[in-house]
ROSE-4610 file (N, C-alpha, C; in Angstrom, 1 decimal, always signed):
// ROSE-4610
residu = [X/X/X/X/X/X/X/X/X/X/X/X/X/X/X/X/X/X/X/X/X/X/X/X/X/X/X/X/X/X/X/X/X/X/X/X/X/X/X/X/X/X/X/X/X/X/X/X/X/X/X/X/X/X/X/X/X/X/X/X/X/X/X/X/X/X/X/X/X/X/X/X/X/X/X/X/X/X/X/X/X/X/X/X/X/X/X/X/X/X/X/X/X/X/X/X/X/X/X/X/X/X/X/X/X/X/X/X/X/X/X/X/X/X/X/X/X/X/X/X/X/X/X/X/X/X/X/X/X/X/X/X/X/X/X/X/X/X/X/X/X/X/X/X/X/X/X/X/X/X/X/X/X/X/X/X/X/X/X/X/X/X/X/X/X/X/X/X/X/X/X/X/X/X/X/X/X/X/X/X/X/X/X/X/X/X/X/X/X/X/X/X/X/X/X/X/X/X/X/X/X/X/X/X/X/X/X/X/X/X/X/X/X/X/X/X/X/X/X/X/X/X/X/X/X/X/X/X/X/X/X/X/X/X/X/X/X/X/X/X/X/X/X/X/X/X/X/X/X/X/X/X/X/X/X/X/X/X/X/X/X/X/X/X/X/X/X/X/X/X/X/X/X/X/X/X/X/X/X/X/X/X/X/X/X/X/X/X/X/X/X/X/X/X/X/X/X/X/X/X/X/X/X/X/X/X/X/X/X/X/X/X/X/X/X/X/X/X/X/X/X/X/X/X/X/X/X/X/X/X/X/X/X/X/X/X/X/X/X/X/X/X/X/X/X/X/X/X/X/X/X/X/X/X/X/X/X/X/X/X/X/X/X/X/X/X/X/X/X/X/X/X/X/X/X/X/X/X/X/X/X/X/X/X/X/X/X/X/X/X/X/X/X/X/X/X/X/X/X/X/X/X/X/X/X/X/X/X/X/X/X/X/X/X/X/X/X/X/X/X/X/X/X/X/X/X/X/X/X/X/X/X/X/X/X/X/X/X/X/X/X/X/X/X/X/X/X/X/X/X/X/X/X/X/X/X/X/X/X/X/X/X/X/X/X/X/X/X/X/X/X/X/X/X/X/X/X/X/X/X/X/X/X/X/X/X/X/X/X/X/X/X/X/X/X/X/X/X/X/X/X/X/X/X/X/X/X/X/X/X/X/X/X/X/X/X/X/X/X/X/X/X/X/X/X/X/X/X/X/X/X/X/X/X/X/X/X/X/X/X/X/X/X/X/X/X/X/X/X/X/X/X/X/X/X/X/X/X/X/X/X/X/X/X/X/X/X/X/X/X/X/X/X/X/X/X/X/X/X/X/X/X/X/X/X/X/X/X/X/X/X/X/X/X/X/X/X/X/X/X/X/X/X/X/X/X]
num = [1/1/1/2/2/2/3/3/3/4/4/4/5/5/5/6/6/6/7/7/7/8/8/8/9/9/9/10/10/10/11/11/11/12/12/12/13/13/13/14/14/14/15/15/15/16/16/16/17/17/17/18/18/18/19/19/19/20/20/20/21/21/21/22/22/22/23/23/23/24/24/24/25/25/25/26/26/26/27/27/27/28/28/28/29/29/29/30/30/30/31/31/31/32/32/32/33/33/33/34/34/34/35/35/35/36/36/36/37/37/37/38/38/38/39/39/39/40/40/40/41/41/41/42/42/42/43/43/43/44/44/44/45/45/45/46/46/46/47/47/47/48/48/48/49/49/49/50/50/50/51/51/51/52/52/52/53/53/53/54/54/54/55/55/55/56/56/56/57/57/57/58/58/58/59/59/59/60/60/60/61/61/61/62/62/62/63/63/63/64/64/64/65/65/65/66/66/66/67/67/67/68/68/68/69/69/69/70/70/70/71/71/71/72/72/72/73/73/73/74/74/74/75/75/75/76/76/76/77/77/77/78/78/78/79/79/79/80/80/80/81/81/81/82/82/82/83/83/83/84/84/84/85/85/85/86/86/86/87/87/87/88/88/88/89/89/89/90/90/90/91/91/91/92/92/92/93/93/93/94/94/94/95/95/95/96/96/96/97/97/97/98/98/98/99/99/99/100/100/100/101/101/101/102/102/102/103/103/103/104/104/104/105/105/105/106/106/106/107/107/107/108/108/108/109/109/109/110/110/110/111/111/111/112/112/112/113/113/113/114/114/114/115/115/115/116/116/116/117/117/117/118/118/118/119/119/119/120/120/120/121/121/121/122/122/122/123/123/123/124/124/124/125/125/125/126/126/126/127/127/127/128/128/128/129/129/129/130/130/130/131/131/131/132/132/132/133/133/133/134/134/134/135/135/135/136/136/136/137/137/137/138/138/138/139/139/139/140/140/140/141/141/141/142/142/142/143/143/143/144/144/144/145/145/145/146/146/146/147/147/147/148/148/148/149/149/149/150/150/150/151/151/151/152/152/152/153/153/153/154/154/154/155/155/155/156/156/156/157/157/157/158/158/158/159/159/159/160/160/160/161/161/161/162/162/162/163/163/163/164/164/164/165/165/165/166/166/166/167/167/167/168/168/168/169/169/169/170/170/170/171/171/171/172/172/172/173/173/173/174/174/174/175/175/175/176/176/176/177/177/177/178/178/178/179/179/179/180/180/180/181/181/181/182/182/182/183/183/183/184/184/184/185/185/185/186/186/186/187/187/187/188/188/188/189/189/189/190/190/190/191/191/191/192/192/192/193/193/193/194/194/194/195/195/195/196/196/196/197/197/197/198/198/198/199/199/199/200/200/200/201/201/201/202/202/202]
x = [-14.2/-14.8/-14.2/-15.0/-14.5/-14.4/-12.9/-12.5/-13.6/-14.1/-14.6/-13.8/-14.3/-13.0/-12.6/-11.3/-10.1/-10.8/-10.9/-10.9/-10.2/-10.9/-10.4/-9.8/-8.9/-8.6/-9.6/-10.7/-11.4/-11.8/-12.6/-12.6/-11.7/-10.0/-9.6/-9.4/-9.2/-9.5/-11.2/-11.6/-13.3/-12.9/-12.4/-12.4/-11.3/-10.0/-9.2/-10.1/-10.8/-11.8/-12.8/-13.0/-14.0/-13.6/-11.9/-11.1/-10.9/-10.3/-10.1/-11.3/-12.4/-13.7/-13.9/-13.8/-14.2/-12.7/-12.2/-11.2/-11.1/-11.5/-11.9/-13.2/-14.4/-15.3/-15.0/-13.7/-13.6/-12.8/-12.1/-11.2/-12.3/-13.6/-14.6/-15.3/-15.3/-16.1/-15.1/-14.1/-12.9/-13.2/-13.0/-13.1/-11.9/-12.1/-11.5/-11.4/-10.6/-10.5/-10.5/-11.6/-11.1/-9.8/-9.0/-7.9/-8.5/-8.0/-8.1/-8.6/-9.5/-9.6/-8.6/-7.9/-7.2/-7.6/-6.6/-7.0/-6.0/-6.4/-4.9/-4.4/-3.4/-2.4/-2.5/-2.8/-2.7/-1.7/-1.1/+0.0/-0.4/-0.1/-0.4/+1.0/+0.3/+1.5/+2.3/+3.1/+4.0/+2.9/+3.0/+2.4/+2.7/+1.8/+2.1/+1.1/+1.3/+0.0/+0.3/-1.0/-0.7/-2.1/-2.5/-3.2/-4.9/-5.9/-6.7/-6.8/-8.4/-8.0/-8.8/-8.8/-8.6/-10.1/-10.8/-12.2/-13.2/-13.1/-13.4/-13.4/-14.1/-14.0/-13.5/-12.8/-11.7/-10.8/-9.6/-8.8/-7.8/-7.2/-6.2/-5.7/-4.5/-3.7/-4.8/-4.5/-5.2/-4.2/-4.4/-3.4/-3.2/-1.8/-2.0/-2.3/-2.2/-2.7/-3.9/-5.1/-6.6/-6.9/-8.5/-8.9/-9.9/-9.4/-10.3/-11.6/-12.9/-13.7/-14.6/-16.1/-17.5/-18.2/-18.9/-19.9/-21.2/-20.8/-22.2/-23.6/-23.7/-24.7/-25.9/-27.1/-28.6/-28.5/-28.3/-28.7/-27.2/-26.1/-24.9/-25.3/-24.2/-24.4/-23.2/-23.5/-22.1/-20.3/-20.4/-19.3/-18.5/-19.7/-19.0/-18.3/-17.6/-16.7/-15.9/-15.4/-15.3/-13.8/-13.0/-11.5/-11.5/-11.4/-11.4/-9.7/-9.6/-9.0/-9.4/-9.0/-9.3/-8.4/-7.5/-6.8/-7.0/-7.8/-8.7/-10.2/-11.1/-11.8/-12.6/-11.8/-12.7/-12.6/-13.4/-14.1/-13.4/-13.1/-13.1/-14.5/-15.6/-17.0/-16.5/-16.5/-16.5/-17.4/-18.5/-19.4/-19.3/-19.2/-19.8/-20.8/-21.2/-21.9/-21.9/-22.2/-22.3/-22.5/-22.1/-22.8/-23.5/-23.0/-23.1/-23.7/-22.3/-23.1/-23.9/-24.7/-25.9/-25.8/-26.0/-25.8/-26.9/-28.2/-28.7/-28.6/-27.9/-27.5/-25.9/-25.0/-24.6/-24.7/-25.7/-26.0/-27.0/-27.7/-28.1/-27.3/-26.0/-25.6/-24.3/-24.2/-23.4/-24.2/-25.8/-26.5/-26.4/-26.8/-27.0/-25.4/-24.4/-23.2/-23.4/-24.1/-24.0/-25.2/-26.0/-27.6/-26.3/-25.7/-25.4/-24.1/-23.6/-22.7/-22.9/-24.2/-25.3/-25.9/-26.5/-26.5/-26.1/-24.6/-23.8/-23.8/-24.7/-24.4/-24.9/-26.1/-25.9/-25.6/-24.6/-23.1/-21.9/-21.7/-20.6/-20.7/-19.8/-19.8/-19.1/-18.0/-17.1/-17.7/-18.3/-17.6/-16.6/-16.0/-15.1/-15.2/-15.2/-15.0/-13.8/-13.2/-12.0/-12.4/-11.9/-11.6/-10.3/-10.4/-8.4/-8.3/-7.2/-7.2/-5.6/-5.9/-4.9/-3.9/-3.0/-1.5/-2.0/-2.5/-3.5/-4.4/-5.0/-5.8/-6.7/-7.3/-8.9/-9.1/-10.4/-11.0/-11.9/-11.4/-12.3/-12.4/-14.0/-14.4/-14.3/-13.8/-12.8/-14.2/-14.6/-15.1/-14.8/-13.9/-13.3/-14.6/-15.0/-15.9/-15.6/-15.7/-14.8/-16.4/-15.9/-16.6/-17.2/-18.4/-18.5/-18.9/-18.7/-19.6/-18.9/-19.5/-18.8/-18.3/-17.9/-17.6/-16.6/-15.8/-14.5/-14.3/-14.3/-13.5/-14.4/-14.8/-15.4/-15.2/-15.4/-14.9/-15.9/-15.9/-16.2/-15.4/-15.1/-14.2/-15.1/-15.3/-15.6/-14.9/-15.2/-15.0/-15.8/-17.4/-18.3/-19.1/-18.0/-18.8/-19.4/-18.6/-18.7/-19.0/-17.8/-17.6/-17.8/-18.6/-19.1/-18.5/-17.5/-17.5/-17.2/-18.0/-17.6/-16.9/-16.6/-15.6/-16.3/-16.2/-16.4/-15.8/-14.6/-14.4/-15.2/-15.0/-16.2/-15.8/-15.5/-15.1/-16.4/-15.9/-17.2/-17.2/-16.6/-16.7/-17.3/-17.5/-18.3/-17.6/-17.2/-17.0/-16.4/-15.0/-14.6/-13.0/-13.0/-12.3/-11.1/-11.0/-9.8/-8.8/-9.7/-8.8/-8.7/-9.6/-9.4/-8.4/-8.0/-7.5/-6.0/-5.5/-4.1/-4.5/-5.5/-6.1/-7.2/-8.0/-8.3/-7.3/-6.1/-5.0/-4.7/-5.0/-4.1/-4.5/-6.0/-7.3/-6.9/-6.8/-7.2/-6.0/-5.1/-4.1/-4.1/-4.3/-4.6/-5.6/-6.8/-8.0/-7.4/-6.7/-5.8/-5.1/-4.3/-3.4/-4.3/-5.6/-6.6/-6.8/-7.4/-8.0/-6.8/-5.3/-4.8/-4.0/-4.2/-3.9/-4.5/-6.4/-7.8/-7.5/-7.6/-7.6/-8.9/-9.7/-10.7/-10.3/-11.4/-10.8/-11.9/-11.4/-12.2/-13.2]
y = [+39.9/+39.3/+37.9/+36.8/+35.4/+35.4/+34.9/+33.9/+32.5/+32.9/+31.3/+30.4/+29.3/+28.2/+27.7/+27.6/+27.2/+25.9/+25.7/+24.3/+22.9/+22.0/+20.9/+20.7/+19.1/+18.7/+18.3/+17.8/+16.8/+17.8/+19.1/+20.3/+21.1/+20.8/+21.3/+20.0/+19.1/+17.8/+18.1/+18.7/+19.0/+19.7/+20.5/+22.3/+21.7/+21.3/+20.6/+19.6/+18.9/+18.1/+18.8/+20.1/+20.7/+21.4/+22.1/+23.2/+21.9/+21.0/+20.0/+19.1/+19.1/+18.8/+20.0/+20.9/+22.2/+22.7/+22.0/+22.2/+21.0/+20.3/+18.9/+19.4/+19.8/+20.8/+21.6/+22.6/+23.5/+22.8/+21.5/+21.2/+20.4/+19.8/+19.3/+19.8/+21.7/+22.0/+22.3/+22.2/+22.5/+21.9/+22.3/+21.3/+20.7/+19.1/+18.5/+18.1/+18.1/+17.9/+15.7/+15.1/+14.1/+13.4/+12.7/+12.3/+12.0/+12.1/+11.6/+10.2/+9.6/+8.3/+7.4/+6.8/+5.8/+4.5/+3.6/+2.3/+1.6/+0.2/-1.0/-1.0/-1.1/-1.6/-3.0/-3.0/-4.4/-5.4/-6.0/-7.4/-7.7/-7.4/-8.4/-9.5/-10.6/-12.2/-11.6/-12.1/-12.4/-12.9/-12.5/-13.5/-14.6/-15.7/-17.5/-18.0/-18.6/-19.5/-21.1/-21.7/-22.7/-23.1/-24.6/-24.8/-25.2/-24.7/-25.6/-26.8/-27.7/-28.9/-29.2/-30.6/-31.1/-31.6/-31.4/-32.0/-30.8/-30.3/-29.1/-28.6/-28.3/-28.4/-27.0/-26.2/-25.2/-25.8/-24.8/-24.8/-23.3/-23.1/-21.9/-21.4/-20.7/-20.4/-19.2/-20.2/-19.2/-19.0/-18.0/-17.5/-18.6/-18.8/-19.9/-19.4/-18.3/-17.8/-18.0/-18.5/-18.4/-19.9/-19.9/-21.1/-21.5/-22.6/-23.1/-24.0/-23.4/-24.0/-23.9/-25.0/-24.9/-23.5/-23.4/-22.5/-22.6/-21.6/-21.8/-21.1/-19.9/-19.7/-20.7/-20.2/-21.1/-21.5/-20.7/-20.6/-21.3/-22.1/-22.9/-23.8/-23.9/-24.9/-25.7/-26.8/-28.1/-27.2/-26.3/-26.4/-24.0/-24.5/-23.1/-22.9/-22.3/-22.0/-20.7/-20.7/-19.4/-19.9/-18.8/-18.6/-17.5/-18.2/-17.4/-16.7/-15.7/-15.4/-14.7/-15.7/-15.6/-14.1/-13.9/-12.7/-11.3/-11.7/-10.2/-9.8/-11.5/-11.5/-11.4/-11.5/-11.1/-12.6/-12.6/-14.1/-13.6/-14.4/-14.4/-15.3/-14.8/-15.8/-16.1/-17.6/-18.1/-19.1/-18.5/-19.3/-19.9/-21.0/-21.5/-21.8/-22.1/-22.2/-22.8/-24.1/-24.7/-23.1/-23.5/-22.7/-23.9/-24.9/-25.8/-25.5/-24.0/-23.6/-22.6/-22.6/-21.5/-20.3/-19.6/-18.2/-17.3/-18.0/-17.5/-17.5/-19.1/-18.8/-17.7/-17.7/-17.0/-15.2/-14.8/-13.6/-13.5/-14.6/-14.2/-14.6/-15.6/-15.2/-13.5/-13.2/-11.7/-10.9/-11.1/-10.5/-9.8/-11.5/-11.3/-10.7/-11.3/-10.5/-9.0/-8.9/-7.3/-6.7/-7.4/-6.6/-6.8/-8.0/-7.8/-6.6/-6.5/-5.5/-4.2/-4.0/-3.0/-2.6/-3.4/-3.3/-2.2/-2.5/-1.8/-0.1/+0.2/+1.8/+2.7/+2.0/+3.1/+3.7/+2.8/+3.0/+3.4/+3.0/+3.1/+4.4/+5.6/+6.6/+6.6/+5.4/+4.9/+3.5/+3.1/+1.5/+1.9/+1.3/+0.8/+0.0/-0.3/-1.7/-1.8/-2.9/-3.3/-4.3/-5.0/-5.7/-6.3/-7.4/-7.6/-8.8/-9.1/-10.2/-11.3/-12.4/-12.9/-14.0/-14.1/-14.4/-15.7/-16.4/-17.5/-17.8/-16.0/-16.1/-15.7/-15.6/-15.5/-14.2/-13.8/-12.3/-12.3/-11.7/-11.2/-10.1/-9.9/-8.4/-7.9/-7.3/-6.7/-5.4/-4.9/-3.8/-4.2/-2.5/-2.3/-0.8/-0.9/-0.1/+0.7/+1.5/+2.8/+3.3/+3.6/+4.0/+3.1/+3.5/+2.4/+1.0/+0.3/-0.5/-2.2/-3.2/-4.3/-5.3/-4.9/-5.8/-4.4/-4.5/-3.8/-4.0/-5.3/-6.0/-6.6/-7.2/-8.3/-8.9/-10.4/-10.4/-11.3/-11.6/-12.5/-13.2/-14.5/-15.0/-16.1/-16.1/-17.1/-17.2/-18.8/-19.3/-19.1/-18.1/-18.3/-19.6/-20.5/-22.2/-22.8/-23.0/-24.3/-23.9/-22.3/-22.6/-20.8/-20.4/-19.2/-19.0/-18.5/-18.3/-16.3/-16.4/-15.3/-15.1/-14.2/-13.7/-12.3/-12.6/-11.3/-11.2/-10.0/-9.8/-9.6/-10.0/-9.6/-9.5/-8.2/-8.0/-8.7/-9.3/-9.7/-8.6/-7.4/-6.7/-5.0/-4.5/-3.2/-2.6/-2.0/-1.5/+0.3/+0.3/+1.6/+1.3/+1.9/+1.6/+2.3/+3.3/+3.9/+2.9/+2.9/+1.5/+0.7/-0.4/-1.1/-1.2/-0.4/+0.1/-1.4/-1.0/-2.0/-3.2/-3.7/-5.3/-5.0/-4.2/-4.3/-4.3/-3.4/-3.6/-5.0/-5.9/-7.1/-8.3/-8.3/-8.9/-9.1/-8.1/-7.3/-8.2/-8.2/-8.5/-10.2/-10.8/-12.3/-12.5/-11.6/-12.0/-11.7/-11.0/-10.9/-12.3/-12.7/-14.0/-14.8/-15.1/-16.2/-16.0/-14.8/-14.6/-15.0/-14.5/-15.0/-16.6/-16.7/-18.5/-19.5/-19.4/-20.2/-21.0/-21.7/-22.9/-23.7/-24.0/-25.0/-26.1/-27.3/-28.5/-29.5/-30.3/-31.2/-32.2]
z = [+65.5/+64.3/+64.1/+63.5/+63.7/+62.1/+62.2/+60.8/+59.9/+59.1/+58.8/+58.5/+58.8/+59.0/+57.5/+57.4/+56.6/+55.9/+54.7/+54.0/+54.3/+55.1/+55.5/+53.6/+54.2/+53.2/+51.9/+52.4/+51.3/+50.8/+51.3/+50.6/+49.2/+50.0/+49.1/+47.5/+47.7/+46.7/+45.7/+46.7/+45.7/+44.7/+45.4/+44.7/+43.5/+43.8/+42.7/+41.4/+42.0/+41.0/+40.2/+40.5/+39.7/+38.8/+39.0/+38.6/+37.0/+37.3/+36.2/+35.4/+35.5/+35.1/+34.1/+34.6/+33.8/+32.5/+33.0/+31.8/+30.9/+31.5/+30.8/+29.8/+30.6/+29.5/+28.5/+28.7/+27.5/+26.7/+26.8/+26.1/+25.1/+25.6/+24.8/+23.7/+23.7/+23.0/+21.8/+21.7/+20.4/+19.5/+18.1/+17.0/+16.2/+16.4/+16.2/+14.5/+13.9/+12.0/+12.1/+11.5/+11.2/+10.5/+10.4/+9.4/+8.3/+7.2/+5.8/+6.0/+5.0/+4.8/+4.6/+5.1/+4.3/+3.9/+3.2/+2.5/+3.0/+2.9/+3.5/+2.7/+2.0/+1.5/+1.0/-0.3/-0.7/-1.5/-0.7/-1.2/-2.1/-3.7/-4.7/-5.3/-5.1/-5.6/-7.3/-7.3/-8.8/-9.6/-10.8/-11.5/-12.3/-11.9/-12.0/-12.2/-13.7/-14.1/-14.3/-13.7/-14.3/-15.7/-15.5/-16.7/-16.8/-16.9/-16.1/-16.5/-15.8/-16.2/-17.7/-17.8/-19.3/-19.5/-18.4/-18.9/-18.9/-19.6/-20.4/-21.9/-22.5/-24.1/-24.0/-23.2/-23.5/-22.5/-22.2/-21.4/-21.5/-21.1/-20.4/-19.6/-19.0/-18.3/-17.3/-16.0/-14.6/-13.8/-13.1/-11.4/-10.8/-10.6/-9.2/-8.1/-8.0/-6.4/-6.4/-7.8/-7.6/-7.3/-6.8/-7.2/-8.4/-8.8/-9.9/-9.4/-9.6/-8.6/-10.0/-9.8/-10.4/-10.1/-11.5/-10.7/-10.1/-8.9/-7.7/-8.2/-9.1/-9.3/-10.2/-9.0/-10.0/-10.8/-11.6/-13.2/-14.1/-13.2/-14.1/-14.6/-15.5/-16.6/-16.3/-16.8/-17.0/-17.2/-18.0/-17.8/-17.8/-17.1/-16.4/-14.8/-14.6/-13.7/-13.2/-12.0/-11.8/-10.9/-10.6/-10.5/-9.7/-8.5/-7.3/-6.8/-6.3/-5.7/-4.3/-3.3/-2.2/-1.1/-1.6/-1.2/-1.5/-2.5/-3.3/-3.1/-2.7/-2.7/-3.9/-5.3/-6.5/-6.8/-8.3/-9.1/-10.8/-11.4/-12.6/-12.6/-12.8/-13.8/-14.9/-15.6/-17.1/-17.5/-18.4/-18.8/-20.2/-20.5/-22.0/-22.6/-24.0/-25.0/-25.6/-26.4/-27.6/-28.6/-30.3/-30.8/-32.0/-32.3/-33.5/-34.9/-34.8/-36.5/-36.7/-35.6/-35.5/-35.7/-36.7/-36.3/-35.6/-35.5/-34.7/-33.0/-33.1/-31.8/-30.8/-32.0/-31.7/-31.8/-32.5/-32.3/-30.7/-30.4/-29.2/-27.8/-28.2/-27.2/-27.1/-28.0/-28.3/-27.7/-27.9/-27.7/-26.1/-25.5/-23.8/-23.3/-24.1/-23.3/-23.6/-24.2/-24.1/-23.3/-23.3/-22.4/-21.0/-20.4/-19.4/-18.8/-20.0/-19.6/-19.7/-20.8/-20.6/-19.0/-18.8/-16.9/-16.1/-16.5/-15.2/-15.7/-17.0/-17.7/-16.2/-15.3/-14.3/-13.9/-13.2/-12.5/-12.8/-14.4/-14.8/-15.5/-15.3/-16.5/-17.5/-17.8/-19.2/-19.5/-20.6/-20.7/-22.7/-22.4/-23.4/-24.4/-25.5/-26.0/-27.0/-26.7/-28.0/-28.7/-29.9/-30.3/-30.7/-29.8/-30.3/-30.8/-31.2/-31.7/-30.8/-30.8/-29.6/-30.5/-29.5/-30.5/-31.1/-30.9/-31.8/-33.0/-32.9/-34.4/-33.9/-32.5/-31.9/-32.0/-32.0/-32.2/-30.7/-29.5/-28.6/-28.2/-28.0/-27.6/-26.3/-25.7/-24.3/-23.8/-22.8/-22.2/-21.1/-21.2/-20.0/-19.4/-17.5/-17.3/-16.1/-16.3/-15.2/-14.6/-13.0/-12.0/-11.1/-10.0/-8.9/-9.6/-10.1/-10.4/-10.0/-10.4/-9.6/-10.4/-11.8/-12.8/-13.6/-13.3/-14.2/-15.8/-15.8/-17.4/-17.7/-18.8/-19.4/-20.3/-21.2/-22.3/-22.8/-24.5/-24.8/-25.8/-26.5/-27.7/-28.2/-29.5/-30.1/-31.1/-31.7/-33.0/-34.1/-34.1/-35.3/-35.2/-34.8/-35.7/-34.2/-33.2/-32.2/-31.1/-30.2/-29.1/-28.9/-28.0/-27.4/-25.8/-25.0/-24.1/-23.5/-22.2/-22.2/-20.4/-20.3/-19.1/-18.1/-17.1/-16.0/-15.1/-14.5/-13.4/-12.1/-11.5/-10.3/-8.7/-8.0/-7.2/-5.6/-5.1/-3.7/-2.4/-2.4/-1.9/-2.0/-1.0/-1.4/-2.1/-3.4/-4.2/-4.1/-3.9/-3.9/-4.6/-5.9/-7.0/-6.6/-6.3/-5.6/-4.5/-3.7/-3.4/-3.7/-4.7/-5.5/-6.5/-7.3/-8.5/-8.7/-7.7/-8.0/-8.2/-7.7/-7.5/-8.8/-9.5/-10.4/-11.8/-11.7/-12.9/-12.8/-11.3/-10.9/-12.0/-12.0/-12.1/-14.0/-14.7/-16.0/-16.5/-16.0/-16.5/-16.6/-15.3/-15.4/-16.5/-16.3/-17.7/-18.9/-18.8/-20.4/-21.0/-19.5/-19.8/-20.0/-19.7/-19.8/-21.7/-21.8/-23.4/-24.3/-24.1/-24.9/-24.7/-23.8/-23.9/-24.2/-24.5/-24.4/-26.2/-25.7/-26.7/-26.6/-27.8/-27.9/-27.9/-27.4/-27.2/-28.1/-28.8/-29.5/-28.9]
């Protein structure tokens, strides 16, 4: 009776390549658990203000880590402006107002700061409001807004008689507050140092 013949080498190398292929298969069908989400870690600066500038009928104390720039949106006026922080990626928006006396006009601009912060009720399932009063004498209204939304803080301060301005945080990124949070307490806090340092200018 005749032997069949013995597995040349490249034979036995096949047979090795399939034995490992197939274990390579069962090891594929296993279920693998994704890792948790994580978030980067975000470096926030000391805080350091300096002053803005003087050709402005307000002024007050901003981040030095921000920039003090015009504002780009359409619809700006002469002397609104926004205060960038480039490391956050967020904006402090600041718009002004004549009011010269008007009480009509300052109830409509109360008004629109409120339709706008109205807005975000979609999104937001808190908004807040305070009224505080700042180490100067000024009365402004504070809403602070919990959940996804893209404006955290807001504010407005007036004088009644002359000068209407109001305030927005504004994050330029997709919006997930959990990671945000440290850089939103970061934000809240600089817009606080702004409300209480804002001085009208003659």
């Amino acid at each position: 009776m005749q032997l069949p013949p013995s597995p040349d080498r490249n034979g036995r190398w096949t047979f090795v390549l399939l034995l490992a292929l197939a274990g390579l298969a069962m090891q594929c069908t296993r279920n693998f658990q994704p890792k948790p989400k994580g978030y980067n870690r975000l470096v926030l600066p000391e805080p350091a203000y300096i002053l803005s500038p003087d050709t402005l009928p307000y002024r007050f104390e901003y981040s030095r880590h921000a920039r003090f720039l015009r504002d780009t949106s359409w619809i700006r006026e002469k002397h609104w402006v926004e205060i960038y922080y480039p490391s956050l990626q967020a904006t402090i928006h600041v718009t002004y107002k004549r009011v010269n006396h008007s009480e009509k006009l300052l109830r409509e601009y109360l008004q629109d700061a409120y339709v706008l912060t109205a807005k975000h009720q979609i999104k937001a399932y808190a908004i807040d409001e305070t009224i505080v009063r700042t180490p100067s004498g000024k009365t402004a209204i504070i809403a602070e807004l919990e959940g996804e939304v893209p404006s955290q803080f807001q504010f407005t301060l007036t004088d009644s008689t002359m000068n209407f301005l109001r305030g927005a945080v504004y994050f330029n990124v997709r919006v997930q507050n959990d990671s945000l949070q440290p850089a939103i307490e970061f934000l809240k806090k600089d817009a606080m140092h702004l409300i209480n340092t804002l001085e009208w200018r003659k």
